[in-house]
C-alpha positions, 0 to 999 in steps of 0.5 A: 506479515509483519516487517521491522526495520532497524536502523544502526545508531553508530551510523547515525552519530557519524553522519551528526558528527560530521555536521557537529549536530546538537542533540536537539538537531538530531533530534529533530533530523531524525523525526523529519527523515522518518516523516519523509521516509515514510510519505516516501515508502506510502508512494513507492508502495502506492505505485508498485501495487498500481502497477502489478495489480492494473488498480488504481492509486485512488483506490489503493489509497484507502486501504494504506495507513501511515502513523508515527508514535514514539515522539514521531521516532518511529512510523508504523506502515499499515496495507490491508490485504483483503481483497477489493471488491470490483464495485470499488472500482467503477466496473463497467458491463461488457459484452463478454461480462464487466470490466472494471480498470484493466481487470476483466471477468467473463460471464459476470454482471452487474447486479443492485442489491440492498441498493447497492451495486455489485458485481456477480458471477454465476459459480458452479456447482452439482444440479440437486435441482435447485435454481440454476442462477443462484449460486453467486460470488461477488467478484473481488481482485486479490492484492495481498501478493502483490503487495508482498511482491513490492515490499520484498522487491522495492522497499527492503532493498533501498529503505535503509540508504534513503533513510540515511540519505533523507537524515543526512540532508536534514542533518545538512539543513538543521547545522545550517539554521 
């Protein structure tokens, strides 16, 4: 899911008139109210995942990438949605199965394959008289509608006033150096 967010240049320009900014100081207002805005959506982003899907920010964090390009103009945030496998997240066994964070699954175990450790559950299918235990899934929690919830709910909604706030206060700062 791809999401552009533009921002009005006329307001821009009222909010530098006001402070009698140069182009050099627009400039560099812009780029540091970008910067901000985008530590500030990485946060917002960070905790309202956290929140919905009991995962901790820690492990959230490895799949959520910032970059800028266009003379630091612009700035690209990236989440990966792909499921994150219980492993990740210090899974403990239970009783009733493993618990891993505030995510429990039942009838699951913690197995070493290749080394590596992973958590399994046994999955149903027809008796054709195989092996009754093989047929494993690795335990995964899905975060992509989270995400999506947090985005549509958190950010579109406020990201164009902290924009203009952020800019207005760097606009502040730079009429003041």
């Amino acid at each position: 899911m791809a999401t552009y967010l533009n921002i009005d240049g006329d307001r821009l320009e009222m909010i530098a008139a006001d402070f009698a900014g140069t182009e050099k100081q627009i400039d560099a207002a812009c780029r540091r109210a970008v910067s901000k805005l985008s530590r500030h959506l990485k946060t917002v982003t960070l905790r309202g995942v956290s929140q919905l899907t009991g995962i901790k920010q820690s492990v959230l964090r490895k799949r959520l990438f910032v970059s800028f390009g266009g003379g630091r103009k612009t700035a690209r945030l990236w989440f990966g949605l792909y499921a994150i496998p219980l492993r990740e997240m210090n899974p403990k066994q239970t009783r009733a199965g493993v618990k891993a964070g505030k995510i429990e699954r039942q009838h699951a175990f913690i197995g070493t394959r290749n080394g590596k450790q992973e958590v399994y559950r046994r999955v149903k299918v027809q008796k054709t008289g195989t092996d009754n235990r093989l047929p494993i899934a690795i335990q995964t929690a899905k975060i992509d509608q989270a995400v999506n919830h947090v985005i549509e709910a958190d950010i579109l909604k406020v990201f164009e006033n902290k924009f203009y706030a952020f800019f207005e206060r760097e606009m502040k700062w730079e009429s003041k150096k």
